[in-house]
N, C-alpha and C positions, 0 to 999 in steps of 0.2 A: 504494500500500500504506500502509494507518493503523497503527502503534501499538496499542496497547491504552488510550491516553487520546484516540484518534480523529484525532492528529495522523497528517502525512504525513511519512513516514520518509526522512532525509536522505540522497541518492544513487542511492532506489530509479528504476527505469525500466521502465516497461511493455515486454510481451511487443511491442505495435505501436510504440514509438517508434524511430525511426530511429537507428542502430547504425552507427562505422565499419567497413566494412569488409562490412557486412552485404547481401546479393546479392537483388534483387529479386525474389521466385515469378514475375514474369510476363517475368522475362527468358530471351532467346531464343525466345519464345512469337512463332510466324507468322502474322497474320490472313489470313483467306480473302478473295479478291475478293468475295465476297459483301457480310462484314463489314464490308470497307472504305468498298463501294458507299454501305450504311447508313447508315454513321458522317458521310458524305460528305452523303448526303440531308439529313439532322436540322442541319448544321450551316447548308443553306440558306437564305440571308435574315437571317443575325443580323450584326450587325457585330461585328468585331474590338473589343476596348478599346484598342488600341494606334492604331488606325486614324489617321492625319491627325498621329501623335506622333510627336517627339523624344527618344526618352527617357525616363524616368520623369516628368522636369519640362520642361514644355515650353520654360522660362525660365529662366535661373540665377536663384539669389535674389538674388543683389549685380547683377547686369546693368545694373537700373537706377538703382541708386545709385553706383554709381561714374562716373564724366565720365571721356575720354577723355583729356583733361590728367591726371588722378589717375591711369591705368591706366598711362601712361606714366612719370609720376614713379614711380612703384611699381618697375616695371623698371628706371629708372636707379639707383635706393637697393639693389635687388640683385644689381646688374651690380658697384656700389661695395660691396658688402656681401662679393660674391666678390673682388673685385681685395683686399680688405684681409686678406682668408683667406690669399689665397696671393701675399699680396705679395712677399716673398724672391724665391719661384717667378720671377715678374714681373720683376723686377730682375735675377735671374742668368740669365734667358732671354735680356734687352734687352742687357747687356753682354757677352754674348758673341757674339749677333748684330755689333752694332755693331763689336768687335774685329774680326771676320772681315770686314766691309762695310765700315769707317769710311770708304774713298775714295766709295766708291758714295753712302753716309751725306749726306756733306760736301757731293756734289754735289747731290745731290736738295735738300739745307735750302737751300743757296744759291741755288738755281733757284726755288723756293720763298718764297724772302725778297725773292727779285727783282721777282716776279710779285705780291705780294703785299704791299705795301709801305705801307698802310695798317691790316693786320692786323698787321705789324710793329710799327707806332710806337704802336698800342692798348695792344700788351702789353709794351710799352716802357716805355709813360704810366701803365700799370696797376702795374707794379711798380714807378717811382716814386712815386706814389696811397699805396700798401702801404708803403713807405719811409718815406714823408714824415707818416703817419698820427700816430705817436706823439710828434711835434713840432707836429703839427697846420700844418703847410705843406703848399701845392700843388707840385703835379708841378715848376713851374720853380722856387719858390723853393729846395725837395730838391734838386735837379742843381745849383744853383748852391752848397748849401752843402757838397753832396757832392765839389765840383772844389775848393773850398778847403778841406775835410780831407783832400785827396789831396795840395795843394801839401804843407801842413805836414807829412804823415807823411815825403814825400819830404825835406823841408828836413832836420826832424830827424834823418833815418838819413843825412845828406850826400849824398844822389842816390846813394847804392849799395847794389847787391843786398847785407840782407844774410844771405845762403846762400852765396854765392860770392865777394861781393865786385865784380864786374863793376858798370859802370853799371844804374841802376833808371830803368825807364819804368814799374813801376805799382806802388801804392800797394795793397796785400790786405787784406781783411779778415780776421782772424785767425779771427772766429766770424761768418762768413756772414751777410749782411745781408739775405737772404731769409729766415733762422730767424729770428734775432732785430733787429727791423728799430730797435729801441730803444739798441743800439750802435752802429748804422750810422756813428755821428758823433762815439764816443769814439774819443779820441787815441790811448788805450790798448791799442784793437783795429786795429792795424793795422801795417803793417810794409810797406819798399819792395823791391821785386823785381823780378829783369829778366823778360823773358815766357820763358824758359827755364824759368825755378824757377817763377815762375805759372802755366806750366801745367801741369808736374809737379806741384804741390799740387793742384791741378783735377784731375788725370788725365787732362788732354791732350796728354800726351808721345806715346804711338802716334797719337796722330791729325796730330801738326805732324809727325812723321816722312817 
């Protein structure tokens, strides 16, 4: 429908254009055998357009630009993409599994660590690597200067826990030396404790139970 300056008028819709809700005239309509015979004849000999197809596209578009390494990096970025969505989720799942298991836990990593005793000392050597990085030291120079800030913190607190007082066998880092591996070595981070109170700051009291 035009207007009277010959434009087409905003929201009109033909009497034929399709309507929701609007019920086809030839539904419920029966063909006869006859009909169908027909309809059946005329269509002998033509092929299908779909015939030999997949789908509309026989090929994805990206199919053959992505490599196999990239499709897979792809899935591990949003495997990490969801683990970082519902990481709390993640965490309060894993800790109270672990409460309820820790014996089973303890066993299985031990058995584990036993068996495995090269995968051990990699990520042993990896996180001293990661330690030793912002002193620019390798793995044994790190351990070696790690055991004499261990002496000192213990000298200075006179070999005793001090949370209880009891004798000290290890020397804590105050702010974790996995976060920040740039403290590892100050004096100031650190404090001596017997493995009671160490692992109570860990959260390993129900597990040494």
């Amino acid at each position: 429908m035009r207007n009277s300056k010959g434009r087409f008028v905003k929201g009109y819709l033909p009497e034929t254009a399709f309507k929701i809700g609007h019920i086809s005239t030839r539904k419920g309509i029966i063909l006869s055998e006859e009909t169908k015979k027909k309809i059946s004849e005329s269509k002998k000999g033509s092929t299908p357009w779909n015939k030999n197809k997949k789908g509309l596209i026989p090929e994805p578009w990206n199919k053959l630009q992505i490599s196999d390494e990239e499709r897979e990096l792809r899935k591990k970025q949003q495997k990490q993409k969801e683990y970082q969505k519902h990481k709390e989720k993640y965490k309060k799942y894993k800790n109270e599994y672990y409460q309820k298991n820790r014996i089973h836990y303890l066993q299985k990593n031990a058995e584990w660590q036993l068996n495995n005793q090269q995968k051990v000392f990699q990520i042993k050597l990896n996180h001293l690597k990661k330690c030793g990085f912002p002193f620019k030291l390798d793995p044994s120079a790190y351990g070696f200067a790690i055991m004499e800030w261990s002496k000192i913190i213990k000298s200075r607190d006179s070999h005793t826990c001090q949370n209880c007082s009891s004798p000290a066998q290890i020397s804590h880092h105050i702010i974790h030396k996995s976060k920040y591996p740039a403290l590892s070595l100050n004096i100031n981070n650190g404090i001596a404790l017997c493995k009671k109170c160490h692992n109570e700051v860990h959260g390993w009291k129900l597990a040494q139970a």
